[in-house]
C-alpha positions in Angstrom: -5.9 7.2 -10.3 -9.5 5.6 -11.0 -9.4 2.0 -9.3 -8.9 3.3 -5.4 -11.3 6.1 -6.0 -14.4 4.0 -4.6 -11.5 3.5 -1.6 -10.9 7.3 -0.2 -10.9 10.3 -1.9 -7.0 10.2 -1.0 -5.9 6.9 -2.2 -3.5 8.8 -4.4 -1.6 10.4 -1.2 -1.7 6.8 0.3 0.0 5.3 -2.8 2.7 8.3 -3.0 3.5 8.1 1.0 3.8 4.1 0.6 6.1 4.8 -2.2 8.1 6.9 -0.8 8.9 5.1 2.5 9.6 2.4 0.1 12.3 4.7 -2.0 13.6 7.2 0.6 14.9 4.8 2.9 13.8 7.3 5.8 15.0 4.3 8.6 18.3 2.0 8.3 16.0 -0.9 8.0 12.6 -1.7 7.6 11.2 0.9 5.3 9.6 -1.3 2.8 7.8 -3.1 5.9 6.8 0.3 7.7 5.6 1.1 4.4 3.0 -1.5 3.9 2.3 -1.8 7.6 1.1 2.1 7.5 -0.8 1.6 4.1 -2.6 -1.5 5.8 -3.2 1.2 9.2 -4.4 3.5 7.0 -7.0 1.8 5.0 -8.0 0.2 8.3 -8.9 3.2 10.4 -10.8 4.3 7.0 -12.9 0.9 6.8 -10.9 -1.7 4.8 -9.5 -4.6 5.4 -6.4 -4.5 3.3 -5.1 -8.4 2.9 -2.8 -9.2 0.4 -0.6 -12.2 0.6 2.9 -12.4 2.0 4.3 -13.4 -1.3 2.5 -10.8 -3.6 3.0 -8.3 -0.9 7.2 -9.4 -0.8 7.1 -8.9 -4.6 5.1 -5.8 -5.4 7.3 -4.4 -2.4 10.3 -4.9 -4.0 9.1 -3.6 -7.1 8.3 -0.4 -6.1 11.7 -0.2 -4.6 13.4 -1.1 -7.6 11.6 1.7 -9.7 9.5 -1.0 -11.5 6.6 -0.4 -10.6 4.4 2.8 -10.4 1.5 4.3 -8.5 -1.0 3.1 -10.9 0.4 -0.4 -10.8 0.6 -0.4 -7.2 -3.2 1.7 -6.5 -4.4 -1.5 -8.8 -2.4 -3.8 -6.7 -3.9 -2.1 -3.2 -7.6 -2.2 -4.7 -6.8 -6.0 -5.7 -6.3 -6.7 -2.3 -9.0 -4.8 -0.2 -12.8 -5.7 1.2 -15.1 -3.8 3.1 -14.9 -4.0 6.9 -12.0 -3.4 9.9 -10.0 -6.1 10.7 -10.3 -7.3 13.9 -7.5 -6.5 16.4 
């Protein structure tokens, strides 16, 4: 997993524990949303301001829960989507 590498040194956990909240279906409802509300926490409290937009972030959601995508295509989709700085709360 190159592209998040200049992220955190473990963008690869980030993209397995988004995928799996996504696929595991740990809550009656809402995993895919906890999912990328935790990976957006995440790179936050590290620095980043993760941003995508609620259409590419609806699809590549449902991608990952239909098996169609995998962690590369969803690290390249996180590093897509990320600039330096906090966002403001």
């Amino acid at each position: 997993m190159r592209t998040c590498q200049k992220v955190t040194q473990s963008s690869e956990s980030l993209v397995i524990s988004s995928s799996t909240k996504v696929n595991l279906h740990p809550f009656l409802d809402g995993n895919k949303r906890t999912a990328f509300e935790v990976t957006k926490g995440f790179l936050n409290l590290n620095g980043w301001k993760f941003e995508p937009d609620s259409d590419g972030a609806f699809t590549i959601l449902l991608s990952i829960s239909k098996g169609e995508s995998d962690a590369e295509a969803t690290e390249r989709w996180i590093a897509r989507n990320l600039s330096k700085g906090k966002e403001k709360r």
